[in-house]
GUFIZA-78977 format. One line per 3 residues: for each residue x negated, y, z of N, C-alpha, C. Coordinates in nm, 3 decimals, decimal comma. Example, Ala and Ser with C-alpha at 12.3 -4.5 7.8 and 13.67 -1.06 7.14 Angstrom:
# residues 2
-1,319 -0,569 0,780 -1,230 -0,450 0,780 -1,320 -0,330 0,780 | -1,285 -0,225 0,708 -1,367 -0,106 0,714 -1,290 0,003 0,787
END
This chain:
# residues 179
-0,083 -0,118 0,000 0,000 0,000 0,000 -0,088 0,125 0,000 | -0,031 0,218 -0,073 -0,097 0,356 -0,073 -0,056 0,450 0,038 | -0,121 0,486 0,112 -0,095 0,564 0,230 -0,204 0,722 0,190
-0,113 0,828 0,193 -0,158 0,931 0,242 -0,188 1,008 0,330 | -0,341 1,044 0,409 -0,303 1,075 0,582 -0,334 1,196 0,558 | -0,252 1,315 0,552 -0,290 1,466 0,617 -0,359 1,458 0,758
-0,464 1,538 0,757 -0,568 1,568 0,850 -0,545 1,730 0,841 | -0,521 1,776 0,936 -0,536 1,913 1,013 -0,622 2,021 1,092 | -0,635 2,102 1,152 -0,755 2,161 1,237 -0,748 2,149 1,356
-0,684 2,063 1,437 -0,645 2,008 1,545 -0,788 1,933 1,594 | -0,873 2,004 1,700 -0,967 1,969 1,772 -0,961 1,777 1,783 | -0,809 1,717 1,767 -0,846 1,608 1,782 -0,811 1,488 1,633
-0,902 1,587 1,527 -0,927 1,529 1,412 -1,040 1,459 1,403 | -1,080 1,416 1,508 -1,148 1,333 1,450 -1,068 1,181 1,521 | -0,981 1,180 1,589 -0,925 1,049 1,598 -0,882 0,991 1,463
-0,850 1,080 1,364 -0,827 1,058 1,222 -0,929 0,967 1,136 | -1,024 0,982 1,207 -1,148 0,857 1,144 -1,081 0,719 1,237 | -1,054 0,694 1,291 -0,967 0,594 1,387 -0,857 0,519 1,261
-0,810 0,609 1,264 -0,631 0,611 1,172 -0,671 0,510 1,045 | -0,771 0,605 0,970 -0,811 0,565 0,832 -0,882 0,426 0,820 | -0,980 0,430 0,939 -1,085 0,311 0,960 -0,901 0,180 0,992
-0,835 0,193 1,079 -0,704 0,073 1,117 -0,627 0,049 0,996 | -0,597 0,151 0,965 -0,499 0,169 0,846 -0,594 0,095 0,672 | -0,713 0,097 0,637 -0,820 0,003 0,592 -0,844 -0,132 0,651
-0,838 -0,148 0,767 -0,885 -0,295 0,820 -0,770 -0,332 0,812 | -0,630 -0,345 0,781 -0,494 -0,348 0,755 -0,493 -0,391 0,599 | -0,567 -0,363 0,522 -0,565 -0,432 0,407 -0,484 -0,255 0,324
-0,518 -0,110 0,370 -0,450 -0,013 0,265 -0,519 0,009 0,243 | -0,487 0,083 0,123 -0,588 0,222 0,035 -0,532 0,333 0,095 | -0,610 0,406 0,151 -0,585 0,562 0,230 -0,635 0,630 0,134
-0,550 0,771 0,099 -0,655 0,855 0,074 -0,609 1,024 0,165 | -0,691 1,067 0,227 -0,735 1,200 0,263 -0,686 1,342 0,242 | -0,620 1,402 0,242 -0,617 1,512 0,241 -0,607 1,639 0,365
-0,700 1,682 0,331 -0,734 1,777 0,448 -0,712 1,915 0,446 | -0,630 2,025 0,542 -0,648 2,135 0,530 -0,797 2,184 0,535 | -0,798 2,312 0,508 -0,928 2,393 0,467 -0,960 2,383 0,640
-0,951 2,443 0,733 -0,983 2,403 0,890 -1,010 2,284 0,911 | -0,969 2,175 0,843 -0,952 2,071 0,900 -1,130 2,059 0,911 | -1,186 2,091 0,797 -1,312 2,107 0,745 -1,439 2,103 0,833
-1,363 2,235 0,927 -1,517 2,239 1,027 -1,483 2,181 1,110 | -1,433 2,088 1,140 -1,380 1,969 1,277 -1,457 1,825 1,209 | -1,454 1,784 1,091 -1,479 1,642 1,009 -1,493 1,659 0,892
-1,632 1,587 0,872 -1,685 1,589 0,733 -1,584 1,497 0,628 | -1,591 1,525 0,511 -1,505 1,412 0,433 -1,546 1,331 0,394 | -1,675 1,384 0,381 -1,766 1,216 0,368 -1,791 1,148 0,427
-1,707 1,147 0,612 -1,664 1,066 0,690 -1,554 0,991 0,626 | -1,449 1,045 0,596 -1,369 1,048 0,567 -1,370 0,889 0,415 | -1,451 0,963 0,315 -1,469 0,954 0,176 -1,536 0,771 0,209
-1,665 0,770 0,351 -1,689 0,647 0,345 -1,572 0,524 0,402 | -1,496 0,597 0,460 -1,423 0,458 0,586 -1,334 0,494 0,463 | -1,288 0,525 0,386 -1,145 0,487 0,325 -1,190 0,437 0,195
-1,332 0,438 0,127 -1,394 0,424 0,018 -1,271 0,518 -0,118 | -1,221 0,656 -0,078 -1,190 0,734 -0,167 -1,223 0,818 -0,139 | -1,210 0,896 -0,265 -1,188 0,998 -0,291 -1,096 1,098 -0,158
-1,175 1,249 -0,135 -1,060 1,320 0,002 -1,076 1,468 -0,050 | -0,914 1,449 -0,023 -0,894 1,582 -0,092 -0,878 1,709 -0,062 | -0,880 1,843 -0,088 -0,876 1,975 0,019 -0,869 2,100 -0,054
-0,883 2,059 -0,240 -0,825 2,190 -0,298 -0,730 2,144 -0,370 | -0,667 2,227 -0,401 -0,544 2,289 -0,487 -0,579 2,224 -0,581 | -0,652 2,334 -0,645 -0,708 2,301 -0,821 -0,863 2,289 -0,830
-0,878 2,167 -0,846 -1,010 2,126 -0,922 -1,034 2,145 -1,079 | -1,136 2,217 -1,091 -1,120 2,235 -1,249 -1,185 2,137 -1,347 | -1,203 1,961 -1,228 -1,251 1,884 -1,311 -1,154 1,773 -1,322
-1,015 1,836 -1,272 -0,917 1,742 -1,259 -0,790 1,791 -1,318 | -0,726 1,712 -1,427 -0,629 1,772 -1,518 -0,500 1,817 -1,467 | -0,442 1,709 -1,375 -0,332 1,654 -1,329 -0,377 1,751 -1,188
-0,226 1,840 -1,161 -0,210 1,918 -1,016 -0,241 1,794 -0,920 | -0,338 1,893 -0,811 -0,386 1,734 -0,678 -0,254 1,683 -0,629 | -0,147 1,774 -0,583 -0,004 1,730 -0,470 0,057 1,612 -0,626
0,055 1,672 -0,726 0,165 1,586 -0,804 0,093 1,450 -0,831 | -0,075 1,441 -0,870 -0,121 1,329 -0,868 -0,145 1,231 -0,758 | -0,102 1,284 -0,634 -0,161 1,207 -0,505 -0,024 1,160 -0,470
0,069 1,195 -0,492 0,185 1,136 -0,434 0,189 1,031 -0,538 | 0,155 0,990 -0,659 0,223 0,895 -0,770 0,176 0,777 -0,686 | 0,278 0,705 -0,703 0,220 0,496 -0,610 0,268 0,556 -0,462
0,210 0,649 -0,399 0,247 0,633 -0,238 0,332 0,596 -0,189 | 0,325 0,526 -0,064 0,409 0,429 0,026 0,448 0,554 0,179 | 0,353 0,644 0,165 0,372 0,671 0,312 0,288 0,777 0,318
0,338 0,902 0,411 0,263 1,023 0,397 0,220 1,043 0,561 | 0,162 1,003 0,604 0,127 1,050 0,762 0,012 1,131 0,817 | 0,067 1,241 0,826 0,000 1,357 0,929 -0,004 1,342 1,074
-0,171 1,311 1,106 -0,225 1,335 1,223 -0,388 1,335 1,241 | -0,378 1,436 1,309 -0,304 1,551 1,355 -0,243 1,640 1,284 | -0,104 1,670 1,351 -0,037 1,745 1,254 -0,072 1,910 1,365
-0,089 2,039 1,331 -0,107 2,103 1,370 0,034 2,211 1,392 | 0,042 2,319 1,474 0,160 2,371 1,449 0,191 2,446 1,364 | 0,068 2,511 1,311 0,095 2,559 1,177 0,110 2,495 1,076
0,080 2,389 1,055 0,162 2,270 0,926 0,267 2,223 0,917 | 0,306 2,230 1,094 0,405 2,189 1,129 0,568 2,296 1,131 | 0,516 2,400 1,139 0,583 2,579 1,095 0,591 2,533 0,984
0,475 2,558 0,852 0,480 2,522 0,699 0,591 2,418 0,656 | 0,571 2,283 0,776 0,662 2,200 0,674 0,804 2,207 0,718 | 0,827 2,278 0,821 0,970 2,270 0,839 1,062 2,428 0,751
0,947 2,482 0,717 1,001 2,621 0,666 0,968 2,623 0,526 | 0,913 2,503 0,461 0,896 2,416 0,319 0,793 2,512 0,267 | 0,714 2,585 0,313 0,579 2,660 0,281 0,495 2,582 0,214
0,458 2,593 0,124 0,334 2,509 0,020 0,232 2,644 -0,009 | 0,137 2,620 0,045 0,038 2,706 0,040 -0,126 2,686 0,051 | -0,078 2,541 0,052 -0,225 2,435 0,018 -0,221 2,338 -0,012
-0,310 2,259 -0,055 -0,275 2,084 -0,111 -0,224 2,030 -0,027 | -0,261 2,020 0,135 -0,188 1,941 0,261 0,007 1,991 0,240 | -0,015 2,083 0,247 0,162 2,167 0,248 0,222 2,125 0,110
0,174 2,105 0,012 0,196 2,099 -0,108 0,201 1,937 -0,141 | 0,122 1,893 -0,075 0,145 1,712 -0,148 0,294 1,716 -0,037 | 0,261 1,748 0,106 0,387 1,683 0,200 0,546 1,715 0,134
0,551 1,807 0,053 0,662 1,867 -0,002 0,739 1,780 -0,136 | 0,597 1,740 -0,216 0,617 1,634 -0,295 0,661 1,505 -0,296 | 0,617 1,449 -0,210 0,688 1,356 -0,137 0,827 1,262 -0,144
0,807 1,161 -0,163 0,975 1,121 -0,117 0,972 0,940 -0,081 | 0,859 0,937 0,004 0,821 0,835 0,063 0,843 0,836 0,206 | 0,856 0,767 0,341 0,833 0,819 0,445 0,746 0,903 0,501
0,802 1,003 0,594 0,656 1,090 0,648 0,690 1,056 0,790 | 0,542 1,028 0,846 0,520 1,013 0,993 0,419 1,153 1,025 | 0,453 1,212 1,123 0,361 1,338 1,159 0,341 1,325 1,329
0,240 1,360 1,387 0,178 1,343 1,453 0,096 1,493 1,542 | 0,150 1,524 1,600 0,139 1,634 1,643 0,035 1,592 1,774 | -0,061 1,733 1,745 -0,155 1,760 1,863 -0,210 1,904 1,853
-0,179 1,969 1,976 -0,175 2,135 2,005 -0,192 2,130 2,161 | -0,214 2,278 2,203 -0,204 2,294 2,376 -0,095 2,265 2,393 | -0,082 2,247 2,543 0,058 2,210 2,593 0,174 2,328 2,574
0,139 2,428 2,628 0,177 2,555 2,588 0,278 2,609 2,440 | 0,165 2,581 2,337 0,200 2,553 2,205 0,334 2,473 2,197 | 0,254 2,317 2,206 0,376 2,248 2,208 0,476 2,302 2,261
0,507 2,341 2,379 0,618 2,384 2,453 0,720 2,497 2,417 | 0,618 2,574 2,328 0,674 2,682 2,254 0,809 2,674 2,176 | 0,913 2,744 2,221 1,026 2,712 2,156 1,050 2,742 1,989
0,947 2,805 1,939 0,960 2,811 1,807 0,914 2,652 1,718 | 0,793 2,624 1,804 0,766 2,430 1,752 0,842 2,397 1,784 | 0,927 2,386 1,891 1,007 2,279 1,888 1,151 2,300 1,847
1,145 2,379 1,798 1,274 2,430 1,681 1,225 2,348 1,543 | 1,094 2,387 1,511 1,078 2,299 1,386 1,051 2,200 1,394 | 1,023 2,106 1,508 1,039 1,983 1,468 1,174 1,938 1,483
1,282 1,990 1,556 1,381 1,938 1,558 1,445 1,979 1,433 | 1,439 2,065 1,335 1,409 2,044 1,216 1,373 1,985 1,113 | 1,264 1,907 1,131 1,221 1,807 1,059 1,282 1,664 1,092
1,284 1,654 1,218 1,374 1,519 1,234 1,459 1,485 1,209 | 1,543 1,625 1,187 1,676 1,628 1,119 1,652 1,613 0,937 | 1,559 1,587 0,915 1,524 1,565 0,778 1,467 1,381 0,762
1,474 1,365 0,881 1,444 1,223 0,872 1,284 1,224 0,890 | 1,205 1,255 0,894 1,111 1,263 0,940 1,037 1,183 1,059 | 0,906 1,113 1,109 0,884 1,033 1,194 0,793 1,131 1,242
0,853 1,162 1,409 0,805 1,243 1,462 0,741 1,143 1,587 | 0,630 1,120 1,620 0,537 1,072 1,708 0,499 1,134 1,819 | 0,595 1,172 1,906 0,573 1,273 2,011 0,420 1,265 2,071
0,387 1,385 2,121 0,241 1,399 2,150 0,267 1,315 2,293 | 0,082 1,284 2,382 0,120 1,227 2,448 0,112 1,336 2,593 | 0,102 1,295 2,726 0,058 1,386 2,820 -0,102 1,390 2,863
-0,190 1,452 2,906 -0,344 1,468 2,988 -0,398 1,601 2,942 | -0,512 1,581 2,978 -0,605 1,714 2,958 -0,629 1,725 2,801 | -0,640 1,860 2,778 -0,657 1,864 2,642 -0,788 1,953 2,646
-0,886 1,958 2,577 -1,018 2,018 2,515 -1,029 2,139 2,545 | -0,907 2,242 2,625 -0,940 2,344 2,648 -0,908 2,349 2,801 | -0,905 2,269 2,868 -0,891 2,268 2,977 -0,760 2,246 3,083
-0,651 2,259 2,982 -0,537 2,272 3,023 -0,432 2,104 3,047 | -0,354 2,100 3,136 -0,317 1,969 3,086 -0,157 1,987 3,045 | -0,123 1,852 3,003 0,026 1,878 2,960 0,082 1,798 2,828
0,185 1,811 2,797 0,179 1,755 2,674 0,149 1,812 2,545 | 0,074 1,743 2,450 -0,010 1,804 2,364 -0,093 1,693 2,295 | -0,120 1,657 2,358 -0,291 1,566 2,329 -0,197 1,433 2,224
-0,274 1,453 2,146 -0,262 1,350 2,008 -0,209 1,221 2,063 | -0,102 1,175 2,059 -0,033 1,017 2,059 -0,151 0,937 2,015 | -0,186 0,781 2,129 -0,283 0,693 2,108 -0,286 0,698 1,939
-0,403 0,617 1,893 -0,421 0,628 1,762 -0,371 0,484 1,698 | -0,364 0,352 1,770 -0,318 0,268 1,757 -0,105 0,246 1,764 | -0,069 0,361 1,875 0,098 0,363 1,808 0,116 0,448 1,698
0,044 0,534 1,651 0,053 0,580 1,520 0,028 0,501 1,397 | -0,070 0,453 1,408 -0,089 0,284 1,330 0,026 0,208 1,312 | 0,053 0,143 1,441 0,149 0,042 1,444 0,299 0,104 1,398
0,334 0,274 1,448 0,485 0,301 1,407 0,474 0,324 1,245 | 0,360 0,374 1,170 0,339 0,374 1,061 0,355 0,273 0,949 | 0,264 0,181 1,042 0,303 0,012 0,936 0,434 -0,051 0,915
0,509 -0,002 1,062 0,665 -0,031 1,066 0,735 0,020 0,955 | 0,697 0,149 0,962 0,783 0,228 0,823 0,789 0,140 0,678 | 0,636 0,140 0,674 0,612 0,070 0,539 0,721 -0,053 0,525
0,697 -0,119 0,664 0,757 -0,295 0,641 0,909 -0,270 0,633 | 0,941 -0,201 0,730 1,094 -0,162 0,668 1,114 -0,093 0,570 | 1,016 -0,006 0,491 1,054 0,006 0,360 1,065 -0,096 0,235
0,968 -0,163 0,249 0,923 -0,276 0,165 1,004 -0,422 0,178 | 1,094 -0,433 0,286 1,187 -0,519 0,336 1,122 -0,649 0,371
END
């Protein structure tokens, strides 16, 4: 199965080498797409080796014919963002396409699992959680964050859902898609 994982600027992108490395030992083809932030958190040639593809992060390549969002969705089984950040997470509930990450998720019409990790604070913020209750209402697989300390000191809920129930609720999707 073709799985697409949006990667974000969420301090805890690099559990996303986790995701890709399970989601490969699983027998998929992953491929990558990363916001421009996601950038200075994880190399893609982390990325590029554990999934053995190609990872993606512009718009328009001018060595590539076919738009990146319209060619990366063709075959996909499954679009899962994590970390999903709250600004992607703003973007996708307010259908903003304003980068390849915002722009493939829009394309789409496979399951999406998203995966949220922000301060607790953030999270708590009643404008996120307007848009995800937004998105869920779109059918959407929302992976609630989990509770502990998060990287800036603060604790609460926030901190990226284990990387193995994102795995496992992910593969579910597929198998109930695939019957």
């Amino acid at each position: 199965m073709k799985i697409i994982l949006g990667v974000t600027s969420s301090i805890a992108a690099y559990k996303a080498c986790d995701i890709t490395r399970l989601f490969v030992k699983e027998g998929h083809d992953v491929f990558v797409v990363m916001s421009k932030n996601a950038l200075n958190l994880v190399s893609p040639l982390t990325f590029r080796t554990l999934s053995g593809n190609p990872v993606y992060h512009e718009t328009f390549l001018p060595d590539v014919y076919n738009m990146g969002h319209i060619a990366l969705k063709e075959n996909a089984n499954i679009f899962v963002c994590a970390p999903a950040t709250a600004n992607f997470i703003g973007k996708a509930a307010s259908g903003i396409a304003d980068d390849l990450i915002t722009t493939t998720f829009l394309s789409m019409k496979t399951p999406i699992v998203i995966a949220p990790a922000m301060n607790p604070d953030m999270w708590s913020n009643p404008a996120v959680q307007h848009n995800i209750s937004v998105l869920k209402k779109r059918n959407i697989t929302i992976i609630e964050p989990d509770t502990g300390d998060v990287v800036c000191g603060d604790t609460g809920y926030g901190k990226l859902a284990p990387v193995d129930a994102i795995v496992k609720r992910s593969l579910e999707l597929l198998e109930n898609q695939n019957g």
